[in-house]
N, C-alpha and C positions, 0 to 999 in steps of 0.2 A: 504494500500500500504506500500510496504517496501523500502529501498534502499537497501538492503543485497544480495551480490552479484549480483548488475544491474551493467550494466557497462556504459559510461559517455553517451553512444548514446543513451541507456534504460532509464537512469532519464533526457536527454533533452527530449525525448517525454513524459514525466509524466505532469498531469494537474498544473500548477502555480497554479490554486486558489487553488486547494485541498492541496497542502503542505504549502501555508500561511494561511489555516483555521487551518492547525493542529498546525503549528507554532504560531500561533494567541494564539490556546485556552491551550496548554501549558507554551505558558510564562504566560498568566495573569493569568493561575491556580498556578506558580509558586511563582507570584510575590504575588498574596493575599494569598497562605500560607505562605512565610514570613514575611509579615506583619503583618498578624494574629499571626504567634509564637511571635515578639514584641508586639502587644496587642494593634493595630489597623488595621481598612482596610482600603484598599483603594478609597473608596468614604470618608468614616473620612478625609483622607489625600488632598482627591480633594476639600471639602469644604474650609478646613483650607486654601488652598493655595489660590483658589474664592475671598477669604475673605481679606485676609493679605495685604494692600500694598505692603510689602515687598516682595510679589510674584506675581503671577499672576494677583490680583485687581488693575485696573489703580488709582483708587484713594481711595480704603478701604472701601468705602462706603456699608452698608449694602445692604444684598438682601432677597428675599422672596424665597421660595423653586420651585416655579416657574421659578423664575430669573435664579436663581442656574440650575435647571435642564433645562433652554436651554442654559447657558454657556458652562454647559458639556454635552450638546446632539450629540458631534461627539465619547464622551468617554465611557459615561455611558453604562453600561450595561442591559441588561434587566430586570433583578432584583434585582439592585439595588435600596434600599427603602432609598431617601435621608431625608425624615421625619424620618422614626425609628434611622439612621445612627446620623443627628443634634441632636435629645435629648440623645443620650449619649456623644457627647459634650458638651448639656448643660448643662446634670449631672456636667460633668466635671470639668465646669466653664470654657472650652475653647471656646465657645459662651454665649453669650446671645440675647434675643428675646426683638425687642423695642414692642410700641402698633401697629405699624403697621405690625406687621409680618415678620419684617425683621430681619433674624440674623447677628449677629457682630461678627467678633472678638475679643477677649480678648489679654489683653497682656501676659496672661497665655496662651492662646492659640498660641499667636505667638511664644513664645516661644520652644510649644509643638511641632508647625510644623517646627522649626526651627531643633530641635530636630529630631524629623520622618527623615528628611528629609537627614537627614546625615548618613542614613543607605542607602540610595539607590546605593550609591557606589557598596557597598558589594554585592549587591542581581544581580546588573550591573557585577561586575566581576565572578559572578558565571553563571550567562547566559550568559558570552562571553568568560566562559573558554575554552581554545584548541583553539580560534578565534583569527587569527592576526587581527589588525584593517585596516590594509589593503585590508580585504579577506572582513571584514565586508562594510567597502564602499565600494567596488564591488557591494555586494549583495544588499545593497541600491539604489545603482546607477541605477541595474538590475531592483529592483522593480519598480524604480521611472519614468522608462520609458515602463515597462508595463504598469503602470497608464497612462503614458501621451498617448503610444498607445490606450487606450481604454477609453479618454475622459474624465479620471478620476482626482482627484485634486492634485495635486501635489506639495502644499505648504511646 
């Protein structure tokens, strides 16, 4: 489907899911090649933060790759492999691995997501270039009551 010369009556009859799968899988095609051109992805980036007090972890406490991947089983993707993704953290020395299986974060590590993380701006401002932020809550607003019309979660 296009929107090129539709006009406003022809895209409200267009299917919502079909333009938020494409919008789906375009940004996060967008956003794990730019992470990739700084030289991590982004499951790297969702452990680190899992992990960190300082973000997402309520109290820092390590986890097992199990733990991890139901934390992030609303994000994760389907092939994302968060065993292969942690040993090149723990190259890194941005984890490490106790005897139970559980990986930590390092203060090297917090430091690195601390780092990562300050690029999200930028990758932000190119996917909402041409975008007032007014136009943009709209369109969230819109979504957020498709969801609630069809029983979906809407946190």
């Amino acid at each position: 489907m296009t929107t090129q010369h539709v006009s406003d009556a022809g895209l409200a009859a267009q299917p919502a899911a079909y333009w938020t799968g494409v919008a789906y899988e375009a940004l996060i095609a967008f956003t794990r090649a730019r992470q990739a051109e700084l030289g991590f992805t982004q499951p790297q980036f969702w452990l680190l933060r899992n992990l960190s007090k300082n973000d997402i972890s309520p109290d820092g406490h390590g986890m097992t790759i199990p733990e991890l991947e139901h934390a992030m089983s609303t994000y994760l993707r389907p092939g994302d492999d968060l065993v292969a993704e942690a040993e090149v953290l723990l190259e890194r020395g941005w984890l490490t691995r106790d005897d139970a299986n559980r990986l930590w974060i390092t203060e090297v590590g917090d430091e690195a997501r601390t780092d990562l993380k300050k690029h999200a701006p930028a990758i932000r401002d190119q996917i909402h270039q041409g975008i007032d932020d007014s136009d943009y809550v709209t369109a969230l607003k819109v979504l957020r009551q498709m969801i609630r019309n069809t029983g979906g979660p809407t946190a």
